[in-house]
KOLVEX-885069 format. One record per residue (C-alpha): residue number from 1; residue in one letter; x, y, z. Coordinates in nm, 2 decimals. Example, Ala and Ser with C-alpha at 12.3 -4.5 7.8 and 13.67 -1.06 7.14 Angstrom:
BEGIN
{r 1, A, {1.23, -0.45, 0.78}};
{r 2, S, {1.37, -0.11, 0.71}};
***
This chain:
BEGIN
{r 1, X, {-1.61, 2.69, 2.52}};
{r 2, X, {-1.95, 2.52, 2.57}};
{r 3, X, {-2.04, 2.17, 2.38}};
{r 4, X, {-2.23, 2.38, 2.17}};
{r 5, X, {-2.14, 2.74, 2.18}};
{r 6, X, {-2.15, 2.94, 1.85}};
{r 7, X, {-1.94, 3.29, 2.04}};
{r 8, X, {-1.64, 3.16, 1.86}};
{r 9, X, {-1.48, 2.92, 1.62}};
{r 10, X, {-1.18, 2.70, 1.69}};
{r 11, X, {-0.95, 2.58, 1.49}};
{r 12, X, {-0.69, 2.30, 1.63}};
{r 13, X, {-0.40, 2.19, 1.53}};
{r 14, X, {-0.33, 1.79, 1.66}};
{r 15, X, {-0.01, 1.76, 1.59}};
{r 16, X, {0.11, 2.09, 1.78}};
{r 17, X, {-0.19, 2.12, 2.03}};
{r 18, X, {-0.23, 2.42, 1.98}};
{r 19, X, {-0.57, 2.62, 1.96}};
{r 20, X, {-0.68, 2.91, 1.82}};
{r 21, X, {-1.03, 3.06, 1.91}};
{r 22, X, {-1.15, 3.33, 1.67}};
{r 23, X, {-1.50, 3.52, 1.60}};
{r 24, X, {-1.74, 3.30, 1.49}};
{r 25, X, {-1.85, 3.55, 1.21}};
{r 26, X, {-2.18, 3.32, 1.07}};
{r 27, X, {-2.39, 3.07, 1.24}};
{r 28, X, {-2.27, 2.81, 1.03}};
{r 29, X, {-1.88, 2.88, 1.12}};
{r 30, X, {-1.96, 2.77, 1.48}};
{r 31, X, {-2.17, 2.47, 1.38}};
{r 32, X, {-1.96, 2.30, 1.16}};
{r 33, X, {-1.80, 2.10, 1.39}};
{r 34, X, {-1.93, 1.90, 1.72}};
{r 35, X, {-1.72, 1.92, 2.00}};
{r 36, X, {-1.74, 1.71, 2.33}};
{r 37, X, {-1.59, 1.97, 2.56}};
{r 38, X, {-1.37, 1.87, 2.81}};
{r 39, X, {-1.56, 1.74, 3.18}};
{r 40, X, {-1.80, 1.60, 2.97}};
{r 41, X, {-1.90, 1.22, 2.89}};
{r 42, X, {-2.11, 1.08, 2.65}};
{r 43, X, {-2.25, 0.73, 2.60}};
{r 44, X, {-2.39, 0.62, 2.32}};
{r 45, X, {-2.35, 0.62, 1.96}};
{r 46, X, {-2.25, 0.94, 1.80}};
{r 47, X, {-2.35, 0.98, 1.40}};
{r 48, X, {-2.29, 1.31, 1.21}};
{r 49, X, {-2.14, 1.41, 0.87}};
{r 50, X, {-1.96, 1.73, 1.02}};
{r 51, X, {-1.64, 1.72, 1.19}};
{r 52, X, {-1.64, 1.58, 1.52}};
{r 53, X, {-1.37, 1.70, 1.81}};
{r 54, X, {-1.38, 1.51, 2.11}};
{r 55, X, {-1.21, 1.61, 2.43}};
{r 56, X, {-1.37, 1.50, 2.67}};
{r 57, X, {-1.50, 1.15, 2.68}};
{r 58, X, {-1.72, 0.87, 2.48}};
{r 59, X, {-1.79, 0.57, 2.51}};
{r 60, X, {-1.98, 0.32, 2.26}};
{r 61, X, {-1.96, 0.41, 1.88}};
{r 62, X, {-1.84, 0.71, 1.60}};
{r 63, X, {-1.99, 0.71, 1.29}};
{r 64, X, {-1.87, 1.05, 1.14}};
{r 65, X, {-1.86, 1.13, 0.69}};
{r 66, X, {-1.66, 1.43, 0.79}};
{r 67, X, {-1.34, 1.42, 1.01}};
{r 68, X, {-1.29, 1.28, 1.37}};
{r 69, X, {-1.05, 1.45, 1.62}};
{r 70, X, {-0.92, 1.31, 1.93}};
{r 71, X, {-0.78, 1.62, 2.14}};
{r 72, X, {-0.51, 1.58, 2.39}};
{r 73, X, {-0.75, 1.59, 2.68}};
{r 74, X, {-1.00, 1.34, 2.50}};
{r 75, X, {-1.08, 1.00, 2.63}};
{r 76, X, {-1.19, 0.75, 2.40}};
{r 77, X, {-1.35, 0.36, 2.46}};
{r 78, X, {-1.59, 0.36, 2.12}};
{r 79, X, {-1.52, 0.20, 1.79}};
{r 80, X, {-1.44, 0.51, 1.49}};
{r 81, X, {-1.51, 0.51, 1.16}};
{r 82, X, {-1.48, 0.82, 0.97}};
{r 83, X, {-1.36, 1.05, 0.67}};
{r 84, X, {-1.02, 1.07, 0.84}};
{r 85, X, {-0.92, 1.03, 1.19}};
{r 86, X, {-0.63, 1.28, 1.40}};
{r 87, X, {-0.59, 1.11, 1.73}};
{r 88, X, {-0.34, 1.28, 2.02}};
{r 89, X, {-0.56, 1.18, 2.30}};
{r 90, X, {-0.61, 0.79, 2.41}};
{r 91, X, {-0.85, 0.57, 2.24}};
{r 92, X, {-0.99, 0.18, 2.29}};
{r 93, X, {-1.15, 0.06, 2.01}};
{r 94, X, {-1.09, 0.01, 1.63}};
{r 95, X, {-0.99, 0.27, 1.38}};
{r 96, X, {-1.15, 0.27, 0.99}};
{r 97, X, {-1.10, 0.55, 0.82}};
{r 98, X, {-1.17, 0.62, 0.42}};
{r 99, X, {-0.84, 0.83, 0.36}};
{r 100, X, {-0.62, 0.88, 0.67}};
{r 101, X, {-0.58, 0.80, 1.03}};
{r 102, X, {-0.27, 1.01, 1.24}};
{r 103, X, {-0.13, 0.96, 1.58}};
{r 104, X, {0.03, 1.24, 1.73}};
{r 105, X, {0.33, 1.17, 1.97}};
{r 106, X, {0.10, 1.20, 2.26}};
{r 107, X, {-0.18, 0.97, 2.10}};
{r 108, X, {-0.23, 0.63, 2.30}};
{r 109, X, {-0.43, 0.39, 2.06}};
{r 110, X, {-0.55, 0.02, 2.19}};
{r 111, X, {-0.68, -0.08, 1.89}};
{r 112, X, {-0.65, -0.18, 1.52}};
{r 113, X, {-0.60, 0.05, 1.25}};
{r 114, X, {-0.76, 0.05, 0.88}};
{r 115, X, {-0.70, 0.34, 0.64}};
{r 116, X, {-0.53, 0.43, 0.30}};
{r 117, X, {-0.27, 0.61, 0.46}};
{r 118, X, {-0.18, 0.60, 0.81}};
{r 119, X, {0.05, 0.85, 1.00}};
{r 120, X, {0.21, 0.74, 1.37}};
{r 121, X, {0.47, 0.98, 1.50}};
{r 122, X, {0.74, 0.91, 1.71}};
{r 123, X, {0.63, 0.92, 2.09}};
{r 124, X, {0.28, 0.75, 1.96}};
{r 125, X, {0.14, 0.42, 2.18}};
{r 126, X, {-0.02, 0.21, 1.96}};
{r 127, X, {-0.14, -0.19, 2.09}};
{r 128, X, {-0.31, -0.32, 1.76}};
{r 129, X, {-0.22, -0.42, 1.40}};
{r 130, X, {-0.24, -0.21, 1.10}};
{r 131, X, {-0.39, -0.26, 0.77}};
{r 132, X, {-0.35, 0.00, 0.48}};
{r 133, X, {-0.65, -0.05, 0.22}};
{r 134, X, {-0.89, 0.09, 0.11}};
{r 135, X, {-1.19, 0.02, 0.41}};
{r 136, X, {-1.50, -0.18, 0.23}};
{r 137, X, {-1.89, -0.04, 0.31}};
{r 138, X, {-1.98, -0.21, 0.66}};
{r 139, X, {-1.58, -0.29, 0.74}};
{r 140, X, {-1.60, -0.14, 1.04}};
{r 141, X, {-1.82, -0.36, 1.19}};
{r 142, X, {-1.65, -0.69, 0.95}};
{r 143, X, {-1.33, -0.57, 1.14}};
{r 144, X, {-1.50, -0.61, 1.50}};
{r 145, X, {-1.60, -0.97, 1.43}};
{r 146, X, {-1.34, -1.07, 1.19}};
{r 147, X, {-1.18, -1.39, 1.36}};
{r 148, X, {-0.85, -1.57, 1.21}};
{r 149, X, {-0.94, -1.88, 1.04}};
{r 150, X, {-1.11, -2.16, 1.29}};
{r 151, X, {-1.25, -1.95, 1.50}};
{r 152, X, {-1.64, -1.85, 1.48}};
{r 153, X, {-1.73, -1.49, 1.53}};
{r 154, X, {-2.03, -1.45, 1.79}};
{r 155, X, {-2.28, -1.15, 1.82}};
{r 156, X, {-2.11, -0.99, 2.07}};
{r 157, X, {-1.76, -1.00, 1.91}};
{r 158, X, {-1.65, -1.27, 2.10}};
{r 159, X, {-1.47, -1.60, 1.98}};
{r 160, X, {-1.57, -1.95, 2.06}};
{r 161, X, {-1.40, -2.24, 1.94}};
{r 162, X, {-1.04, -2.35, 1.91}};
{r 163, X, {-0.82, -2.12, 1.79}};
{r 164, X, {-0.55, -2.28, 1.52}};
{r 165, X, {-0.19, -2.37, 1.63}};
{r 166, X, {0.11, -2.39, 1.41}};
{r 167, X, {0.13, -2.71, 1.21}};
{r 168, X, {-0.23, -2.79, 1.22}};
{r 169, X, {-0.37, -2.68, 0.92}};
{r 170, X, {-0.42, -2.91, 0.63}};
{r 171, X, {-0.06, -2.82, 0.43}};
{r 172, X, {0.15, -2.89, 0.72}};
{r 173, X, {-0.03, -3.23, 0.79}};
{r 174, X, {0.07, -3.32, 0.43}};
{r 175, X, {0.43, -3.22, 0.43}};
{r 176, X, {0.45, -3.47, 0.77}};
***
């Protein structure tokens, strides 16, 4: 199936990758979702508000209103923020979703996690921390620069300063 072929419709299951291609019947059943088709790459930043299935690979930033699906085959280094987020594939770069983010038990996530509800099955790699609330407008890009407490936050993400060690902060000095 092309990147934007409207012969048929697919419909995908994560969980079970599995995939079942039926007759598009209208031109709007084939274009209601974006796919990145396997043995191809984009760079760049990717913004919609229909669902997005990515199985190939992207790199740089996804900014989706509707749903966000990491295939099996897909390859992922972009920050995601979306309606919901189904990852099985593997994925650098932080998660925000405004209801739900799932790993599959093939899903390989380096990354943080921010969602209502989040799902990891067993079998799922995940190399980050995990917040359920309820993401705040523009938290995507607070939770790229967020830095703990001491260190200062720099345009490009990265941290300059000291960081804090145990038993420096204020409290601790007046308990000595």
């Amino acid at each position: 199936m092309g990147l934007f072929s409207k012969e048929t419709q697919t419909t995908v299951d994560p969980v079970r990758e599995t995939t079942k291609r039926t007759p598009a019947t209208t031109p709007s059943a084939a274009s209601s979702a974006t796919i990145i088709a396997r043995g191809s790459h984009f760079e760049g930043v990717v913004r919609g508000s229909q669902d997005l299935r990515v199985e190939g690979e992207v790199s740089g930033e996804i900014e989706c209103s509707a749903q966000v699906v990491v295939g099996s085959a897909g390859r992922v280094k972009a920050m995601i923020r979306a309606r919901s987020i189904q990852v099985a594939g593997r994925v650098e770069g932080d998660l925000t979703a405004d209801e739900r983010i799932e790993l599959a038990p093939s899903a390989a996530v380096i990354g943080n996690l921010l969602a209502p509800r989040i799902l990891i099955k067993e079998g799922a790699s995940l190399q980050g921390s995990v917040e359920m609330s309820a993401p705040t407008a523009g938290s995507a890009k607070d939770a790229r620069q967020k830095k703990p407490e001491g260190e200062k936050a720099t345009a490009n993400g990265n941290s300059s300063g000291s960081s804090k060690t145990p038993g420096s902060s204020k409290a601790s000095r007046a308990k000595k």
